[in-house]
N, C-alpha and C positions, 0 to 999 in steps of 0.2 A: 504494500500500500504506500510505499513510497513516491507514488508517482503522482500525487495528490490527493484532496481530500474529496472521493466520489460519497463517502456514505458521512452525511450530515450529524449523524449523532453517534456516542460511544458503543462500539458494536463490535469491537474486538472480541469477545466470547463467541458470538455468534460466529463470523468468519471462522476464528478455529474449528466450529462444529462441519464447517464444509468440507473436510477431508473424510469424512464421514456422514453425507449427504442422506444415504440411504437410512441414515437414523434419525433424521432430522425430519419432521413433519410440521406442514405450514396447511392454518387455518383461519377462516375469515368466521369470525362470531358477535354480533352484536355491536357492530363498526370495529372492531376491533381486530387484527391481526397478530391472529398468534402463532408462536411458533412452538415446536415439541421437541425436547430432546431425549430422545431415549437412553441413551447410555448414561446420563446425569438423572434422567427424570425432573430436570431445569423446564420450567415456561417463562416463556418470552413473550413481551409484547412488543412488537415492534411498528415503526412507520412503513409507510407504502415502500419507499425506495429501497429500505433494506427486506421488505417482503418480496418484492421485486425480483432484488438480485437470486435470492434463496432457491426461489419459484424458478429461474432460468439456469442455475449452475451447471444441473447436468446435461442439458442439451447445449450451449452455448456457448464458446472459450471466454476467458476474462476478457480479450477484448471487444468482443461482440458485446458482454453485458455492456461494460463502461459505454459505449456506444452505444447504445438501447438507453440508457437511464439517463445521459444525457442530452438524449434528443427528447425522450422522455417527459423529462425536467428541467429542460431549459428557462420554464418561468423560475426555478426554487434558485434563488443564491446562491444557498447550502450545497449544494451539487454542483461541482467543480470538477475539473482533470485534475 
């Protein structure tokens, strides 16, 4: 993530869990996005952009996502290269 700041809020934990994707389950619940971790039995709530990425890891290389969330999100600030 050195190549700037695409994901607007602290979400370091979550990125870790994507090396292990298939354990990771993302759900939308009463406006809310949540995310599941199995291996922790961690929940997450998270924003759109980091729902986003989650939702796209395994079809998608990094730089397609980055690409997708910033065409994406071009109105947010917060989402930069």
């Amino acid at each position: 993530m050195g190549e700037g700041k695409i994901f607007p809020h602290s979400t370091v934990n979550l990125i870790a869990l994507l090396g292990v994707i298939n354990m990771v389950h993302c759900y939308k619940l009463g406006g809310l996005n949540i995310v599941l971790d199995i291996c922790s039995g961690s929940v997450h709530v998270v924003d759109e952009v980091v729902y986003d990425i989650i939702e796209a890891y395994e079809s998608r290389t990094k730089e397609e996502i980055i690409a997708d969330m910033l065409e994406k999100y071009a109105a947010d600030e917060s989402v930069t290269r």
